[in-house]
N, C-alpha and C positions, 0 to 999 in steps of 0.2 A: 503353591498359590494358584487360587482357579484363575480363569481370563475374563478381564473387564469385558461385558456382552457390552459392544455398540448398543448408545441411544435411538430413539428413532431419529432425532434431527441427524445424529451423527450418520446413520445410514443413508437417509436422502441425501444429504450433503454427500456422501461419497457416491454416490448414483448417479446426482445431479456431476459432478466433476469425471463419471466415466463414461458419462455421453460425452465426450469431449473434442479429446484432438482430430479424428478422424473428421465427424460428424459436422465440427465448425470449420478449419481450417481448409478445408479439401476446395472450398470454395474462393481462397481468395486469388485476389488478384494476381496474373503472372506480368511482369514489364517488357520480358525478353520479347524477341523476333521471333514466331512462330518456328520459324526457318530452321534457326538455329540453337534448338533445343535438344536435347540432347537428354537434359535429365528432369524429369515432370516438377514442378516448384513444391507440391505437397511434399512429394521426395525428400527434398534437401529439407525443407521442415520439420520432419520427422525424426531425420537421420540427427539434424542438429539440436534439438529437443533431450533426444537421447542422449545425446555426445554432453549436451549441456549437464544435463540429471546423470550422468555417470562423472563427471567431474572435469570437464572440458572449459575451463576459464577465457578460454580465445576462438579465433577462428580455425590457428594453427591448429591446436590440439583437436579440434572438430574435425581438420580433417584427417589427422593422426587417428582420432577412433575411428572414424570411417575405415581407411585402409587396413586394422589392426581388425575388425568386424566381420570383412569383407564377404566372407561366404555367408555370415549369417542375415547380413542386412541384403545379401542379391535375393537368398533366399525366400526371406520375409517379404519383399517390397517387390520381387520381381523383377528384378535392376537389370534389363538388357545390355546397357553399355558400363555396365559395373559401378562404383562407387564414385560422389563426384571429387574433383580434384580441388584443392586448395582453390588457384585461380578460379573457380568455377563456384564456388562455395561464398566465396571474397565478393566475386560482382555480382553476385546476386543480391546481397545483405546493401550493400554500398547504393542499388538503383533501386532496390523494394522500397514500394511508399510505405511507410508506417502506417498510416491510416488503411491500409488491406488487411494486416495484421490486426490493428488497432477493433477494424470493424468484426472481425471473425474472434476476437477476444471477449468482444463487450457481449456479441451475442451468446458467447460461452457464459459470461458473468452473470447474465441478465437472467436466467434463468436461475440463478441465485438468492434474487430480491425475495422474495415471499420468506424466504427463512432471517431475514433482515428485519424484519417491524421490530420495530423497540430496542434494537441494539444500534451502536456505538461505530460507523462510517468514518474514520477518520480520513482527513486529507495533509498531505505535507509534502513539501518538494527535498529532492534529492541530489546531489552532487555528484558527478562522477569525474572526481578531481584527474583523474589520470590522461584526459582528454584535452586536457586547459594546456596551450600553448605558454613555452617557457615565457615568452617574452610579454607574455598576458595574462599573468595569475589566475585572473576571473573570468577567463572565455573559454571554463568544461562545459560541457551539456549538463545542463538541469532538466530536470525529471519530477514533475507533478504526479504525485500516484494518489488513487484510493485506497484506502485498505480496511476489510472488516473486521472491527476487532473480536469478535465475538467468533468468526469462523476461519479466524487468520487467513484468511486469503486479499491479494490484489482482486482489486474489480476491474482497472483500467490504471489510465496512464497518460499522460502530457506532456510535449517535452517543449520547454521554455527556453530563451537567450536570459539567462539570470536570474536571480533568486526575486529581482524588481516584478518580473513579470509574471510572478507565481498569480496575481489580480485578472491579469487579462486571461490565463491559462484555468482558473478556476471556474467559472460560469461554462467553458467547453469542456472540459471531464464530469461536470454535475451531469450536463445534456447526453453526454454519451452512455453512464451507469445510472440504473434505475433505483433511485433513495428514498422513492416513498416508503413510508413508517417508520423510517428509520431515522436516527440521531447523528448529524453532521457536526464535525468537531473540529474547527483549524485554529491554526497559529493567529496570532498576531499579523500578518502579512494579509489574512485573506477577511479580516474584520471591515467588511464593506458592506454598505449598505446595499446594493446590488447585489451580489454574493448572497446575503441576509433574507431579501425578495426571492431570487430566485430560487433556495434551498425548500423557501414555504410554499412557491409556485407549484413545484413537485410534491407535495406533501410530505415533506419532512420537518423536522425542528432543528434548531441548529442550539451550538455551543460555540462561542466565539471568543477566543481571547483577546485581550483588551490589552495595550500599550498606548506608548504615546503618540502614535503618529494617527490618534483620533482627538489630539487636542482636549477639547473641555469636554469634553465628553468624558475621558480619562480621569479628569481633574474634579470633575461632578463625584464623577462614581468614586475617586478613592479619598476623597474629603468626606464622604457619605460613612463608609467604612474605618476610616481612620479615628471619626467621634463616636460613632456605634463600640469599635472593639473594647475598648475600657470598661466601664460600666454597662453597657447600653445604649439606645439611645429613648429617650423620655418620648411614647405616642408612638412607636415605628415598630409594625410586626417583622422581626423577622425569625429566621430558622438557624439555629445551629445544630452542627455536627463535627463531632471530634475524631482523626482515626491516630494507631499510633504503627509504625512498621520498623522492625530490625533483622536485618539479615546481611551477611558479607563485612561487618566491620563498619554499618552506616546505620544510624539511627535517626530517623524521621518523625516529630511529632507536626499532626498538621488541625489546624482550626478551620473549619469553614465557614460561613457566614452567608447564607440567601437572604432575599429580600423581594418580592412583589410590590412593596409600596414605590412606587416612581414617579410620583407629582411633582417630587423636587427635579427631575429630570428633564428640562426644557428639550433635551431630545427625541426625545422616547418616541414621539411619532413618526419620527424619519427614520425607524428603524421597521418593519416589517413583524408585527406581533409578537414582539419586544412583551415580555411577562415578569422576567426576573433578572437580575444582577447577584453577582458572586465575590465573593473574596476569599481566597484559600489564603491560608496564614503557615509558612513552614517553617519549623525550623529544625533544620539538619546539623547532627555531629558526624563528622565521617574522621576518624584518627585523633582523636580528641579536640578538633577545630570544632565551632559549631558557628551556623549561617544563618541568618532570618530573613526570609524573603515573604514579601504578598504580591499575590496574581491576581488580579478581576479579570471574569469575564461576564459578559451578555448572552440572556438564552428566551428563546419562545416557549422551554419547559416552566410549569410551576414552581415555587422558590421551597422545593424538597431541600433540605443540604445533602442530604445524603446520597440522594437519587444524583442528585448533580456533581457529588464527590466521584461517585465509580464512572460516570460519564468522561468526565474530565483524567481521571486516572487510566481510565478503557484508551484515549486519546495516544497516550505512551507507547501502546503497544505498535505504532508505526514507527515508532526506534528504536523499539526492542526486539522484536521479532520480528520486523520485514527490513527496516533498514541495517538495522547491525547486522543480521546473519547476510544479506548481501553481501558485504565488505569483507567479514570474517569465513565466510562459509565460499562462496563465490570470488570471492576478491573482486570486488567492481571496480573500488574504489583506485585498484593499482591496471584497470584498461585502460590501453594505450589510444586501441583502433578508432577516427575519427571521421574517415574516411565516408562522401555521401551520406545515406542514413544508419550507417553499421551501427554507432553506439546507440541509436534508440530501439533502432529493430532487437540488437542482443538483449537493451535490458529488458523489452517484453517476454522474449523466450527465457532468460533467467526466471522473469515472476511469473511465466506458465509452467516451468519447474520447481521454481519455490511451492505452488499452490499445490502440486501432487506430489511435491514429499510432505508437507505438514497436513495434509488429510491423512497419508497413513498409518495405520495406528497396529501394524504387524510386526512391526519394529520397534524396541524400547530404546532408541536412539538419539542422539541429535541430527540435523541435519549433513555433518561431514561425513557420519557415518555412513546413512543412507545413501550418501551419493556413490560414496566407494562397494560399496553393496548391489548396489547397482551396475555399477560398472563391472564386477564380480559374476552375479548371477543373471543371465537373460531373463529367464521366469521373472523374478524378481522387478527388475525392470520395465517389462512388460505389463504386468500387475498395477504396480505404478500409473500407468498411461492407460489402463484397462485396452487392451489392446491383444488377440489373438490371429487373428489372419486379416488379411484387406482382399479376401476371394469375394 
């Protein structure tokens, strides 16, 4: 069988991702005491990047690769007082702002945007239940991320007190990744008019999902759709689009239904170049049960159904590909450490090793593979990070 030749996007995209670690990261912030340093902060970023991409789920084990490494990472990196230790590892993660990382991240991502026009930016928050204190179910660290769907990778990242404050947390990760041309896609949570302004401010379009915590707004749009689906409705352009999908023992037939006419919409102008209205119509057999659900959402795209079908389905792939393989591949979901800012600093190093194993395409794997692959072959690893000497 010959070998799939890389696209050109596919090639810049890995060009663009192996200007990376060295290049962004070398510059941020350190918090320590001059005084009392010992080991240079790009150092232990690197070391734990690795440690992470070889298959390091904690700090422990971070610093378990470390010492298991030892000649190869003094060698590589120069390490005068050798490898760092646990404790040394721990307080550093614990007092780093996030926003150091944060900033040397975005400007890795941002060099990404141009290959984004016209593709699918989703946004969604994240749980990292393993941090929620017993006696408080609801107090883990939540985790706003971006994610492109079209180039699988994180842009950036947020981290919130509660899934409530995904609102206030969203208008700051728009400003910090650049979304112009690109199509913005969130949940129900982030269906705000503000949100809605801001997305267009930047030149983007958004895709918004609709619930009821927008009231009659809700009640407009799905009374609109509920007399349309039967017949039609008598004077009212709109678009349909049918898809049908079966794979794994679940069977999906879905209806869409756009619409550009919006006069009956006493809201329309409080929303930010509000164009069209959606209703996806599902209905799923998964083991011989079958479910019928409809979704509306609001979009500043044209009333395509179809164009707005793969937009809205592109949307998914923040929990399919960035958040399940977290949990599965990573184990996020079972991290304890909560300690200062550890759990938001690791999860940006996880999605800056998520991003350079799913750009590579040398491996016909999944991610658990690759990791252990890694942690296997130095070259290999290295390749990864694009990374040969730091002389």
């Amino acid at each position: 069988m010959s070998k799939k030749t890389p696209s050109n996007e596919e090639q810049e995209q890995a060009h663009i991702l192996h200007n990376s670690i060295v290049e962004h990261f070398s510059s941020a912030d350190d918090p320590r005491r001059a005084g009392s340093i010992c080991h240079k902060l790009f150092d232990i970023l690197f070391i734990t990047i690795c440690a992470v991409t070889c298959g390091a789920n904690n700090l422990k084990a971070v610093a378990e690769y470390a010492k298991s490494k030892k000649q190869w990472l003094c060698n590589l990196l120069n390490l005068e007082h050798g490898v760092p230790s646990y404790n040394t590892i721990w307080l550093l993660f614990m007092v780093l702002r996030p926003k150091a990382l944060q900033d040397c991240f975005s400007s890795w991502m941002k060099d990404m945007a141009k290959l984004l026009k016209g593709k699918v930016t989703a946004i969604d928050g994240k749980a990292q239940r393993g941090t929620a204190n017993p006696e408080k179910p609801n107090s883990f660290v939540h985790i706003v991320s971006a994610w492109s769907s079209h180039n699988q990778l994180t842009l950036g990242q947020v981290k919130v007190e509660g899934k409530s404050n995904e609102i206030t947390a969203i208008p700051k990760l728009l400003k910090m990744i650049d979304v112009k041309g690109s199509i913005v896609t969130i949940d129900a949570m982030g269906c705000q008019k503000d949100i809605a302004a801001e997305i267009r401010a930047q030149g983007a379009d958004y895709v918004l999902a609709l619930k009821g915590n927008q009231g009659s707004l809700y009640d407009e749009i799905e009374n609109l759709f509920v007399q349309m689906k039967p017949n039609g409705q008598e004077g009212l352009d709109y678009d349909k689009y049918e898809e049908h999908e079966k794979h794994h023992g679940r069977e999906e037939h879905r209806i869409v239904y756009a619409t550009d006419e919006l006069d009956f919409l006493p809201q329309k102008d409080a929303w930010k170049d509000l164009q069209s209205v959606v209703c996806v119509c599902s209905e799923r057999t998964i083991k011989g049960k079958t479910s019928l659900e409809d979704r509306y959402y609001i979009s500043s795209l044209p009333s395509s159904a179809q164009e707005l079908a793969s937009h809205i389905r592109s949307h998914w792939g923040i929990e399919n590909c960035a958040h399940w393989t977290l949990d599965v591949a990573f184990r996020e979901d079972e991290q304890r450490a909560k300690a200062g800012h550890i759990p938001e600093n690791l999860s940006l190093l996880r999605r800056i090793s998520l991003n350079c194993l799913k750009q590579d395409k040398s491996v016909k794997a999944g991610i658990e593979i690759k990791r252990q692959k890694a942690g296997w072959d130095n070259d290999y690893l290295l390749s990864l990070l694009n990374v040969k000497s730091f002389s």
